[in-house]
C-alpha positions as CSV (number, residue, x, y, z in Angstrom):
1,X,-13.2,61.6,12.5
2,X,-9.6,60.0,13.1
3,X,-9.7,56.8,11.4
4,X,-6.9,53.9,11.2
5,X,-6.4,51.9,7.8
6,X,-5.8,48.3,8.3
7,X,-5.3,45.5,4.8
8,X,-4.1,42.0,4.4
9,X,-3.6,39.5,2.1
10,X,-3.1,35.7,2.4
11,X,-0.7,33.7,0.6
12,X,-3.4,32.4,-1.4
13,X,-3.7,33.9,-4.8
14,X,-2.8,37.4,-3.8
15,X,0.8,39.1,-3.6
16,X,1.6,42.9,-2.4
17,X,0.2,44.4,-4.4
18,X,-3.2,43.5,-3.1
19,X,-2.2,45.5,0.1
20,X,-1.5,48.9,-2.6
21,X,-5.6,48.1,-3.6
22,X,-7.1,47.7,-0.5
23,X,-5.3,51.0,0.7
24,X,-6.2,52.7,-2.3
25,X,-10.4,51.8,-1.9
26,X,-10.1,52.9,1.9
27,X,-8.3,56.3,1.2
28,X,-11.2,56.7,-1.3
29,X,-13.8,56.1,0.9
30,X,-12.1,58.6,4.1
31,X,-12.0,61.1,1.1
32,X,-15.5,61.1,0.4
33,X,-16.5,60.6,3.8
34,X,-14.3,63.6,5.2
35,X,-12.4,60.8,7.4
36,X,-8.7,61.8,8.3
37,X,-6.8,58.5,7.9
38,X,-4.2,58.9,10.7
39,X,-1.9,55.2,10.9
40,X,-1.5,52.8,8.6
41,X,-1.4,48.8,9.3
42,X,-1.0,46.1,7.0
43,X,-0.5,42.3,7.2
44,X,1.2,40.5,4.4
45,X,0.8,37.2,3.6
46,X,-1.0,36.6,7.0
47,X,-3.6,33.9,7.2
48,X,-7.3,35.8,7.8
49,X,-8.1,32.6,10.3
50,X,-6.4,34.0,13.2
51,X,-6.1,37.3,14.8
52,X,-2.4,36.9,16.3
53,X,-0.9,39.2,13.7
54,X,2.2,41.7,14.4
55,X,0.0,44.8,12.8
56,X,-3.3,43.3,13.4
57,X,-2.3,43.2,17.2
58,X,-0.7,47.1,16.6
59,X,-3.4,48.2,15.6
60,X,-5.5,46.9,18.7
61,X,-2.8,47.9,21.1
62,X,-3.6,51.4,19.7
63,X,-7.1,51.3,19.7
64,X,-6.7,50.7,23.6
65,X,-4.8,54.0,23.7
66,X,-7.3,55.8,21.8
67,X,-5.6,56.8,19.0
68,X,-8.1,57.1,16.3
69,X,-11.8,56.9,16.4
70,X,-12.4,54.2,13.7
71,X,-10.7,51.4,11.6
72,X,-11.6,51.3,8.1
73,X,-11.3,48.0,6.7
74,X,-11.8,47.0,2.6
75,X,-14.0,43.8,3.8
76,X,-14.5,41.8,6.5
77,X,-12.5,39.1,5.2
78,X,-9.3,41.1,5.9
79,X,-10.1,41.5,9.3
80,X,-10.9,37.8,9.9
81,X,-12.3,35.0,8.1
82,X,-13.0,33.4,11.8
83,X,-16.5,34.0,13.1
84,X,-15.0,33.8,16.9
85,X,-12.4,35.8,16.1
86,X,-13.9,38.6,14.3
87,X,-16.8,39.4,16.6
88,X,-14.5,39.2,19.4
89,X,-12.6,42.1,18.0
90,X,-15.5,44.0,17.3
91,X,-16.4,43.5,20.7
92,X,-13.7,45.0,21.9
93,X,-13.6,47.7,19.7
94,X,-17.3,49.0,20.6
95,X,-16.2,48.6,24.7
96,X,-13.5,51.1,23.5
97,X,-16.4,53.3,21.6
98,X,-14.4,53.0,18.1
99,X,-16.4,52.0,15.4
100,X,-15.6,49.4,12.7
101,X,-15.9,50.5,8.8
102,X,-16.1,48.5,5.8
103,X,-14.8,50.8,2.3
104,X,-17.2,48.0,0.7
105,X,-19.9,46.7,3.1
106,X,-22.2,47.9,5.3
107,X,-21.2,47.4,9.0
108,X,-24.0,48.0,11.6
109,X,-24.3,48.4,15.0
110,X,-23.6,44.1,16.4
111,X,-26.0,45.0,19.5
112,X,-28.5,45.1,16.6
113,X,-30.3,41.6,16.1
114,X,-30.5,42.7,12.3
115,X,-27.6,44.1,12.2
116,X,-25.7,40.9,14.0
117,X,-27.4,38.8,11.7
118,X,-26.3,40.0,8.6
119,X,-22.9,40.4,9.4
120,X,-22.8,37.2,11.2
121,X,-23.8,35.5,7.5
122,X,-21.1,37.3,5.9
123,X,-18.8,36.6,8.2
124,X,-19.9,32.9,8.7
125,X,-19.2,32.2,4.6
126,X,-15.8,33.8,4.6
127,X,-15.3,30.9,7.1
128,X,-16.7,28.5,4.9
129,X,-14.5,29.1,2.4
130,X,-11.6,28.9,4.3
131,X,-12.8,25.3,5.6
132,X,-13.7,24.4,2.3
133,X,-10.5,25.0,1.0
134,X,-8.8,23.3,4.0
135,X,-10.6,20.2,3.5
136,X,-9.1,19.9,-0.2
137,X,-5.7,21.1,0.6
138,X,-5.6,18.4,3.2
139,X,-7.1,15.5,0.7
140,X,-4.3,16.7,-1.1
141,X,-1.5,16.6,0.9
142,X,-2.8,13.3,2.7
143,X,-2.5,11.6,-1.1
144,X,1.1,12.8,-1.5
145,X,1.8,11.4,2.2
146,X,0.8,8.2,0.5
147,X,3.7,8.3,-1.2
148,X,6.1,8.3,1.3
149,X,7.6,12.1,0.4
150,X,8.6,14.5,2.1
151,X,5.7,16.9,3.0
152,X,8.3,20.2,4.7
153,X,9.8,21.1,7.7
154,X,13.0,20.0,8.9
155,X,14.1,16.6,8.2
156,X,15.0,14.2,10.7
157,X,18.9,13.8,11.9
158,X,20.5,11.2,9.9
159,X,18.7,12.3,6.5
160,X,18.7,15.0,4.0
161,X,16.0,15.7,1.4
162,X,16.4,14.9,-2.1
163,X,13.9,15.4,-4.5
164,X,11.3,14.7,-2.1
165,X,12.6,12.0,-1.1
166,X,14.5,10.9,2.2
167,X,18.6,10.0,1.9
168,X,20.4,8.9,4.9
169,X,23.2,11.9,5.6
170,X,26.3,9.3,6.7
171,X,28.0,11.7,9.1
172,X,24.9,12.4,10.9
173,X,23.5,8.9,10.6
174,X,26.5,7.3,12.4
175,X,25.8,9.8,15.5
176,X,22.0,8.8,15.1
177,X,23.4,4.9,15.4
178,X,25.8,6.1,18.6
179,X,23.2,7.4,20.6
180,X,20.9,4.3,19.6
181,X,23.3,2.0,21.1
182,X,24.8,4.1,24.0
183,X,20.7,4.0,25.2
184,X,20.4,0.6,24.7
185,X,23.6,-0.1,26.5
186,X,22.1,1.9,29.4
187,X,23.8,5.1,28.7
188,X,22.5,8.6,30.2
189,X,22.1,11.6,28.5
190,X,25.2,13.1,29.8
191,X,27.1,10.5,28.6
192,X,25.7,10.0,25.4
193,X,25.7,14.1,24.7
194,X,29.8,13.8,25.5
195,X,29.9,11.6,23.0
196,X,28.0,13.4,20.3
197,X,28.8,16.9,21.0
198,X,30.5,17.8,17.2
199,X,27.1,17.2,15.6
200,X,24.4,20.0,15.5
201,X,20.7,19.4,15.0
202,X,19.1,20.6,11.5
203,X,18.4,23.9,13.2
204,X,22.4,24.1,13.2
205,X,22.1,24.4,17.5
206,X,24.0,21.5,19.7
207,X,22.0,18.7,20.4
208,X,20.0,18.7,24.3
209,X,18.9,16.6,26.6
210,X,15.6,17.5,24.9
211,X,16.4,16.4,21.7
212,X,17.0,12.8,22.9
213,X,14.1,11.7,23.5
214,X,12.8,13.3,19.8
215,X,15.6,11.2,18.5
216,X,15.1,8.0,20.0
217,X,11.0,7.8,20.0
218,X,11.4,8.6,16.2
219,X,9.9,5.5,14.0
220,X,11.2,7.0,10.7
221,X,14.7,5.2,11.9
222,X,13.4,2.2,11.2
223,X,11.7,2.6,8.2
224,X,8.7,4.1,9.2
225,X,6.9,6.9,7.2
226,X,4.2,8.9,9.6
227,X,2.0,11.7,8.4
228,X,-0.4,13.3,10.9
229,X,0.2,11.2,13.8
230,X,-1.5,13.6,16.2
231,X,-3.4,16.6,16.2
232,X,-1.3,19.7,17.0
233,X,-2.8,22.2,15.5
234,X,-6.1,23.4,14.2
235,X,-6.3,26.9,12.3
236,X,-2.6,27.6,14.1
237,X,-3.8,26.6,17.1
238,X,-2.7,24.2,19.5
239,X,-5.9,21.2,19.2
240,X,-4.1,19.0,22.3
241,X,-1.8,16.6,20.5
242,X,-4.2,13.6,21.1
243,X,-3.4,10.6,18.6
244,X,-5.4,11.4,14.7
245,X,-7.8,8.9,13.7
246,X,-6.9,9.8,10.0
247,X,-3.1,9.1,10.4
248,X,-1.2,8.0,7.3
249,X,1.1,4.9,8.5
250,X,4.1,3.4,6.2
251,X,6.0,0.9,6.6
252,X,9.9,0.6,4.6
253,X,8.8,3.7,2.9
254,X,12.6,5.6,4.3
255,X,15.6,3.5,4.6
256,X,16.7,2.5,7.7
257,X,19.1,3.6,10.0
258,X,18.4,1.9,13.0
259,X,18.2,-2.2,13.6
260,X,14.8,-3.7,14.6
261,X,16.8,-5.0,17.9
262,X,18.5,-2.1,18.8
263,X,15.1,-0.2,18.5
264,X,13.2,-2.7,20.8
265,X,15.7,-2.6,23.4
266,X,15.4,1.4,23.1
267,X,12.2,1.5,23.3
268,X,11.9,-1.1,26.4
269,X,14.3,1.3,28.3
270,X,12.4,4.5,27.5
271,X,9.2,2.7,28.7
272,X,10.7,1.0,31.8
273,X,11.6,5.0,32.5
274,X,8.7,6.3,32.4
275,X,7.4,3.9,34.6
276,X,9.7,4.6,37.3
277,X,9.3,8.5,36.9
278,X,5.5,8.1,37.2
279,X,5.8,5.4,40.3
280,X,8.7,8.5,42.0
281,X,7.0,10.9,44.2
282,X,7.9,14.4,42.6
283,X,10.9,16.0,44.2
284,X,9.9,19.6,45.7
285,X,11.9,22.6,44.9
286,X,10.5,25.6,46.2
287,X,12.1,28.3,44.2
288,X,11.4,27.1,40.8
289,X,10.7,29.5,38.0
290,X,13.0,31.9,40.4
291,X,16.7,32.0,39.4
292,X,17.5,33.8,36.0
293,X,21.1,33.2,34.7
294,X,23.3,35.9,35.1
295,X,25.6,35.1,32.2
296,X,22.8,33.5,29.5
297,X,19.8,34.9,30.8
298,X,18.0,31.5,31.5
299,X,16.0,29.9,34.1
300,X,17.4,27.7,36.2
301,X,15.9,23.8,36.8
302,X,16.0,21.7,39.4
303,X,17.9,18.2,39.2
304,X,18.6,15.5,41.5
305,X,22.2,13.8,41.1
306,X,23.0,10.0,42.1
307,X,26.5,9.3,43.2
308,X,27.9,5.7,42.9
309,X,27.2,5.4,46.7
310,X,23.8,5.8,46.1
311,X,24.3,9.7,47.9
312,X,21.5,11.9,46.2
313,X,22.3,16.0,45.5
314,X,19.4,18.1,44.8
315,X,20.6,21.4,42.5
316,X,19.4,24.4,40.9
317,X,20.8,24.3,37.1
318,X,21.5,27.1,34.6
319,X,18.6,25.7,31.6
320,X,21.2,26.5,28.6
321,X,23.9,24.5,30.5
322,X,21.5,21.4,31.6
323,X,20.0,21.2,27.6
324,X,22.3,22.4,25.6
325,X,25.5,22.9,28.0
326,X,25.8,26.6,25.9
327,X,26.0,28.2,29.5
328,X,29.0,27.7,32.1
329,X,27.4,29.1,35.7
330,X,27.9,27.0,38.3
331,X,25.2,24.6,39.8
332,X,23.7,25.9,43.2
333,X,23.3,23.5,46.0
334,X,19.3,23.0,46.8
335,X,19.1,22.4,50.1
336,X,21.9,25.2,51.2
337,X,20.1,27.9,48.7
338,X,16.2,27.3,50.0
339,X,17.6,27.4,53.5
340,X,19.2,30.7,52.7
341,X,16.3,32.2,51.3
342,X,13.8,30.9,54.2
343,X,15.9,31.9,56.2
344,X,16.5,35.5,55.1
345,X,13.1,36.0,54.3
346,X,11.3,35.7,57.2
347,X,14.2,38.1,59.1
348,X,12.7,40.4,56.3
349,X,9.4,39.4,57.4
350,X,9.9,40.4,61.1
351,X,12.2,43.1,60.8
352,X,9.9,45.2,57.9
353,X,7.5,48.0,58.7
354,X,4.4,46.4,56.9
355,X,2.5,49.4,56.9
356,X,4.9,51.6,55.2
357,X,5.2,48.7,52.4
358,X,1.9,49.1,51.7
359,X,1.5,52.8,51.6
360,X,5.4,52.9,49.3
361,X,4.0,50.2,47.2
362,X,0.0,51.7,46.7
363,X,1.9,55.1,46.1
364,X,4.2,53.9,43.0
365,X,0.8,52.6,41.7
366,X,-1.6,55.1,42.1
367,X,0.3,57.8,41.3
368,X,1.1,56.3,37.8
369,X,0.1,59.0,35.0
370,X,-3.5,58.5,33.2
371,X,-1.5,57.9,29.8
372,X,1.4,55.7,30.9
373,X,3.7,58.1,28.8
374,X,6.1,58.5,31.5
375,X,6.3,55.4,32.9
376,X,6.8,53.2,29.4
377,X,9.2,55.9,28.4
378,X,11.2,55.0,31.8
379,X,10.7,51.3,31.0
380,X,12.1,51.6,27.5
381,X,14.9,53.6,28.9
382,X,15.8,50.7,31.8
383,X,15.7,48.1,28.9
384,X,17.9,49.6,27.1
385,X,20.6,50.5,30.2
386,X,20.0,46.8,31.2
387,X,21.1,45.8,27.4
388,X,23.6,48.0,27.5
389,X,25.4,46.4,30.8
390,X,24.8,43.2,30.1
391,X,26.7,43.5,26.4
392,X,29.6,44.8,28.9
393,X,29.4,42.1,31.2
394,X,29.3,39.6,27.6
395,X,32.5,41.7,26.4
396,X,34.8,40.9,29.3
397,X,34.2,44.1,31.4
398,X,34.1,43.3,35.2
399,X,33.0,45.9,37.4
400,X,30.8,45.0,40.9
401,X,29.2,48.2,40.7
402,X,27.9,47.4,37.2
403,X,26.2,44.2,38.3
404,X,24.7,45.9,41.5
405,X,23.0,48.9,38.9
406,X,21.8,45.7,37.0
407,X,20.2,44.4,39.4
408,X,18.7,47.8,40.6
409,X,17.5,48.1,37.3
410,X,15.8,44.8,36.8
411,X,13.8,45.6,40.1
412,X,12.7,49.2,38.4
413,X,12.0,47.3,35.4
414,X,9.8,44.7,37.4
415,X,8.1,48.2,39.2
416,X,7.4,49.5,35.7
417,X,5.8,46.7,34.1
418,X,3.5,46.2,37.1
419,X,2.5,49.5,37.2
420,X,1.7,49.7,33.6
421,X,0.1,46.8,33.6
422,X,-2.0,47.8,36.3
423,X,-3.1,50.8,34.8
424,X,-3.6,49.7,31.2
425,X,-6.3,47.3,32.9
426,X,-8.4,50.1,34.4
427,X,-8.8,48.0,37.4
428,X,-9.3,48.9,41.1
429,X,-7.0,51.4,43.1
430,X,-4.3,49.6,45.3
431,X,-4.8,50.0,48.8
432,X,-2.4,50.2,50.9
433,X,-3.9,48.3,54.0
434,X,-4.6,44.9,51.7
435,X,-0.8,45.1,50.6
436,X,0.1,45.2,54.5
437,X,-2.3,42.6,55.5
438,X,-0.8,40.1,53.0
439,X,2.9,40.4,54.7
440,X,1.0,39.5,57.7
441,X,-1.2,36.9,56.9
442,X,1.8,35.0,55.1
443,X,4.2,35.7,58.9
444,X,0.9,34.3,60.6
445,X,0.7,31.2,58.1
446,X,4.8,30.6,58.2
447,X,4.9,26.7,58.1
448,X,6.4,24.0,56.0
449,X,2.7,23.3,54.3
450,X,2.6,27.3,53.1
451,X,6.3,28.2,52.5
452,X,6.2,27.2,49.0
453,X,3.5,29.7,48.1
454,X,5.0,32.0,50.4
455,X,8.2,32.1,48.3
456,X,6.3,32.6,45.3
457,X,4.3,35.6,46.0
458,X,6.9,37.5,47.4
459,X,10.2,36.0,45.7
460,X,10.1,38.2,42.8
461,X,13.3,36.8,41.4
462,X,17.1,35.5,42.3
463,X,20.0,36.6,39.8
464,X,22.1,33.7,39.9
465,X,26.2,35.2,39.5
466,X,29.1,33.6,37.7
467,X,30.6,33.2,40.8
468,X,27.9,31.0,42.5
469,X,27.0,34.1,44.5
470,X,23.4,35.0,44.3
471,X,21.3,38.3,44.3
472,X,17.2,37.6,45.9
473,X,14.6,40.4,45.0
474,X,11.9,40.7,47.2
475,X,8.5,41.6,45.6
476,X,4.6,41.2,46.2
477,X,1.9,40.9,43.1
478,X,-1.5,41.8,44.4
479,X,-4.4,40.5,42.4
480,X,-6.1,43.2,40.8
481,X,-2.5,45.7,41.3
482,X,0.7,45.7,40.3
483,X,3.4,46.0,42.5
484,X,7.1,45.4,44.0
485,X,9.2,46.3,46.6
């Protein structure tokens, strides 16, 4: 037997060195056992209450490819200390026919009532622990947020951490105060952005258009110590943000920056906004989550412009340029761009030989190796010659031909990932005829009320250029198969 070793330890009263013991009790165990240990797979200082660890999910990405025929374990507490989480894993590891091993307990089989039982109970108190041990940390933490201190993570602009204790930064509290009062005065972001562009955020990256609204919904300006305001998280993960009964709320606990007056008439505006952008009917733009950045690599969002003659512009915008202005591509006129692509698209539409799309596109699938070597050795290889070309591009090298091979490549890439996808899934064959039939049913359907979803099943993406210019890729994802065209 082929077996994988996998440890872990928390940061909770362990170090290193409790990996070097866990290893040490599984390699004795294989030994007597006549077990070949074959990988390796540790996690260090990883919480045992989720599964969503770098070797943890290694380890199950080889299990899928049948490398080894059994992971060895030291307990079932450094597999997981979450019921859910653990018998979901052993799940999947019995559908793959590899069998879980405990150097310490006894693992059975789980389709076992006995069996399930048992290890359910040991299972279910390495989980009670860990709530147990929650539940004080938190009484702990929630008595030191009665303090007023700080409790980690970055401090708000305007204020550094000193001791524990929050200290207004002057340089960034006078921006803080700018922004305050360009709002109030009825400012927009733009504007207000112009105006504080020489001040980073406490990540050390320029300050957004997302990072307004952070900034100016923030009670600690006035005074106002919060701890636990909502619940984000619970065990790492995300609990829905709704407000928290058990919120800590304090009030001149951090000096102020901000006025009372200049924080109501804030706070009027931002509400009076929201209103209005719940009362507007939604603006549609039809090739949203489409258009990557040629220069930064981002997507780009739609925005709608007011002139002072009241003359609205809808445009696509580069994502780094509109939040961060980090990215210089030029905007792309809404209107002219979907009309282009409509347009083009359906002369695709009636010009292509439907049938041979289907049989080219079935063909690339099907005829995907059993293993996937080939094809994720082709896909690490386009990565890398994308990578490669774009750091050319970034250096100052311009060459058309190198932005066409990009763009060829990105469309293999696309192929690839489908493909593999596909076929990691084990799922049904793709047929040829169902690919066809789906270029028809969409020319059949061509109307205003379907052209959206049209143009985002087969739109696989648009490369917006530095020069405005833009590159569409034409693609279709089958449910059930992967693949492009």
């Amino acid at each position: 037997m082929r077996a994988a070793a996998y440890a872990r330890y928390s940061t909770d009263n362990q170090t290193e060195n409790s990996i070097a013991y866990q290893l040490n009790e599984i390699q004795k165990y294989a030994r007597e056992n006549a077990i070949t240990l074959c990988a390796f797979y540790s996690d260090e200082a990883q919480s045992g209450t989720n599964i969503d660890r770098k070797a943890f999910r290694e380890m199950s990405e080889a299990a899928e490819r049948h490398e080894f025929d059994a992971v060895i374990i030291y307990d079932i507490s450094r597999g997981s200390r979450d019921v859910a989480d653990w018998f979901t894993f052993r799940k999947a590891m019995a559908r793959l026919d590899i069998k879980v091993i405990s150097a310490t307990q006894s693992l059975g089989d789980i389709t076992n009532p006995n069996d399930f039982l048992l290890e359910l109970i040991s299972v279910g108190l390495g989980q009670h622990a860990v709530l147990d041990t929650r539940k004080k940390s938190m009484a702990g933490v929630a008595e030191k947020a009665k303090e007023g201190v700080f409790l980690g993570g970055y401090p708000p602009l305007g204020y550094d951490i000193v001791n524990g204790n929050y200290v207004i930064n002057d340089r960034e509290a006078q921006a803080v105060r700018r922004i305050f009062s360009m709002y109030a005065e009825g400012k927009g972001y733009s504007h207000i952005l112009e105006e504080v562009k020489d001040i980073r955020g406490k990540r050390g990256r320029p300050l957004g258009k997302n990072s307004l609204p952070c900034i100016l919904h923030n009670e600690r300006y006035i005074g106002v110590y919060t701890w636990n305001k909502k619940q984000v998280k619970l065990f790492r993960k995300w609990a829905g943000g709704k407000p928290n009964p058990a919120v800590i709320r304090l009030e001149h606990a951090i000096p102020a920056i901000i006025d009372i007056n200049t924080w109501e008439r804030v706070q009027k505006r931002l509400k009076d906004n929201k209103r209005r952008a719940v009362n507007k009917a939604k603006r549609e733009y039809l090739l949203s989550g489409l258009i990557e950045c040629d220069k930064c690599g981002a997507t780009y969002v739609g925005h709608c412009s007011t002139n002072q003659k009241g003359y609205q512009t809808r445009s696509y915008i580069c994502g780094n340029k509109y939040r961060t202005r980090t990215c210089s591509a030029k905007n792309l006129n809404a209107d002219e761009l979907e009309v282009f692509v409509v347009e083009n698209l359906k002369a695709y539409f009636l010009e292509a030989d439907f049938d041979e799309i289907g049989r080219t596109c079935a063909e690339a699938i099907n005829s995907a190796s059993d293993d996937l070597t080939r094809e994720r050795t082709e896909l690490a290889k386009v990565e890398q010659q994308i990578s490669n070309g774009m750091k050319a591009i970034l250096g100052g090298m311009e060459f058309p031909e190198l932005e066409d091979e990009i763009g060829r490549l990105r469309v293999r890439k696309a192929e690839l990932q489908d493909i593999i996808a596909h076929k990691a899934s084990n799922e049904r064959k793709a047929n040829p005829d169902e690919i066809s039939a789906m270029f028809r049913d969409a020319l059949e359907h061509w109307d205003d009320a379907h052209i959206k979803n049209i143009i985002q099943t087969f739109v696989e993406k648009i490369y917006a250029h530095g020069d405005g210019s833009v590159t569409v890729h034409v693609g279709v994802h089958i449910s059930g198969c992967g693949g492009r065209i």
